[in-house]
C-alpha positions in Angstrom: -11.0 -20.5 49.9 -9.1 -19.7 52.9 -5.5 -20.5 53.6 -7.3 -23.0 57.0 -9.8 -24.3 55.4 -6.6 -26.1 52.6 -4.7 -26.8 55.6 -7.4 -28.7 57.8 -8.6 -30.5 54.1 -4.9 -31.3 53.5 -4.5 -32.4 57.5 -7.6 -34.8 57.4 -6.8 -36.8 53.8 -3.2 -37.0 54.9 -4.8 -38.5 58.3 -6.8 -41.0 56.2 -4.3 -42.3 53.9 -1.9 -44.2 57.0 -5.0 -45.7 57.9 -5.7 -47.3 55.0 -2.4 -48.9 54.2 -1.6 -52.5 55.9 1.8 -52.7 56.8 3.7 -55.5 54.7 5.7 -56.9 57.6 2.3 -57.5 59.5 0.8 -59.8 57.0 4.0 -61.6 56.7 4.4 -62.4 60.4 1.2 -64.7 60.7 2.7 -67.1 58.4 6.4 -67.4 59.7 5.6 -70.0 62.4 4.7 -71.9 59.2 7.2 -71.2 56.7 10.3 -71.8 58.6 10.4 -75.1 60.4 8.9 -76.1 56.4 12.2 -74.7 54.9 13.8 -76.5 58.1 12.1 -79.6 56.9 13.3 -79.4 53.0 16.7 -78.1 54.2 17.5 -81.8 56.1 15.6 -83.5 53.8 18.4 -82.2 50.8 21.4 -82.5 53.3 20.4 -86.0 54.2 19.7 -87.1 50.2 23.2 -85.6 49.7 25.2 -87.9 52.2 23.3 -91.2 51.4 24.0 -90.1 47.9 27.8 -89.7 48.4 27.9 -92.3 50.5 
């Protein structure tokens, strides 16, 4: 085998493999608008048990 022809097989798995990975950040991003104003939610709801309780 040629020194090319293991540099363009090298060239097109290494184009392949970026491809084929999902990017963690992207799959997290469709579920922040739900996530946070939840914690929001559970985040008063411990603050306001504490006063009533030390009230």
């Amino acid at each position: 085998m040629s020194k090319s022809a293991d540099h363009s097989a090298h060239d097109a798995h290494a184009h392949d493999a970026p491809a084929a990975e999902e990017d963690p950040v992207e799959s997290i991003i469709s579920i922040i608008p739900i996530v946070v104003p939840l914690a929001g939610a559970v985040l008063m709801f411990l603050l306001a048990f504490i006063a009533v309780t030390m009230a």
